[in-house]
C-alpha positions in Angstrom: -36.2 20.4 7.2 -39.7 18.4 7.6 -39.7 15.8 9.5 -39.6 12.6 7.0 -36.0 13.9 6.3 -35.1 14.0 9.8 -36.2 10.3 10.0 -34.4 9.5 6.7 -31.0 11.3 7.8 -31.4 9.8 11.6 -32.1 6.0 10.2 -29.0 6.4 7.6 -27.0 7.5 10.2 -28.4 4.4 12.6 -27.5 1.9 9.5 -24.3 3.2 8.4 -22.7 3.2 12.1 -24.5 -1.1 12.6 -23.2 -1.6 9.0 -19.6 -0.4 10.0 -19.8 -2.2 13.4 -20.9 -5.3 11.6 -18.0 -5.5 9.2 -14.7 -4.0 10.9 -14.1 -7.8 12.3 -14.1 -9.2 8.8 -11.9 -6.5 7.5 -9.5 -5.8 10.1 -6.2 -7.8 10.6 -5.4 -10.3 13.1 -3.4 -8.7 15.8 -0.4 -11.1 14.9 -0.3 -10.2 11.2 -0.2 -6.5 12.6 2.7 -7.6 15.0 4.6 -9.0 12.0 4.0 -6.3 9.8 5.4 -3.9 12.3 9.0 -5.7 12.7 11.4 -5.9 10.0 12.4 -8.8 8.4 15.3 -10.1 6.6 15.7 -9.6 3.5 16.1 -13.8 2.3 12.8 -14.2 3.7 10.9 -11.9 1.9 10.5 -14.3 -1.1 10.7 -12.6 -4.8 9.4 -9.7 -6.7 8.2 -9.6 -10.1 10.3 -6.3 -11.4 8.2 -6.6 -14.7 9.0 -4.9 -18.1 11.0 -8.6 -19.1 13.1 -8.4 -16.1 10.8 -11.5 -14.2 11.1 -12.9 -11.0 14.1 -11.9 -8.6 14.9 -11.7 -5.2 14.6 -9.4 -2.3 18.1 -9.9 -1.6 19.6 -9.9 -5.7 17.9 -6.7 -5.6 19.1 -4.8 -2.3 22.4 -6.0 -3.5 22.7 -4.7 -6.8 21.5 -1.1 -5.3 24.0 -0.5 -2.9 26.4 -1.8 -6.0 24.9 0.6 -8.2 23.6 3.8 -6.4 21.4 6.3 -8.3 23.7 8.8 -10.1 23.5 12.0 -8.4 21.5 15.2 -11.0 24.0 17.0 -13.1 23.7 20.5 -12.4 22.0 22.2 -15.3 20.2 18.8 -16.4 16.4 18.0 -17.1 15.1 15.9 -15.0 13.9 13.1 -15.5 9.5 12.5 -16.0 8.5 11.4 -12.6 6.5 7.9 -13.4 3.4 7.4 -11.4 1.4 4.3 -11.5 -1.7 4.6 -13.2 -5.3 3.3 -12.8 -7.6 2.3 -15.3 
């Protein structure tokens, strides 16, 4: 390796570690957004949840309720199962 490289790969290094220091602030969370984020929270105050696909808007609440009303029906033995639906990008 000559020695311009050595300078090149050295100062990218140098820029890359200032640029990082620079911006963690701005992208890191306050330490009371983490604290919030970390504890559960009740249901009624999570607000709603667009469900999509015609459904709209419904609550946190409407929907934890209508779960444990309705369970997912266990496989039948023998079945297909069903396409596993992933979300997809562009």
């Amino acid at each position: 390796m000559d020695r311009a490289s050595a300078i090149f790969l050295a100062g990218s290094l140098v820029v890359t570690v200032l640029v990082s220091w620079v911006a963690f602030p701005f992208a890191a969370m306050d330490r009371d957004m983490v604290e919030r984020a970390a504890a559960p929270q009740p249901a009624e105050d999570l607000g709603l949840v667009d469900v999509g696909q015609g459904f709209g808007e419904l609550p946190v609440e409407e929907l934890m309720l209508y779960y444990i009303d309705n369970p997912p029906a266990a496989p039948e033995p023998g079945a297909v199962a069903a396409p596993e639906i992933k979300f997809g990008g562009c």
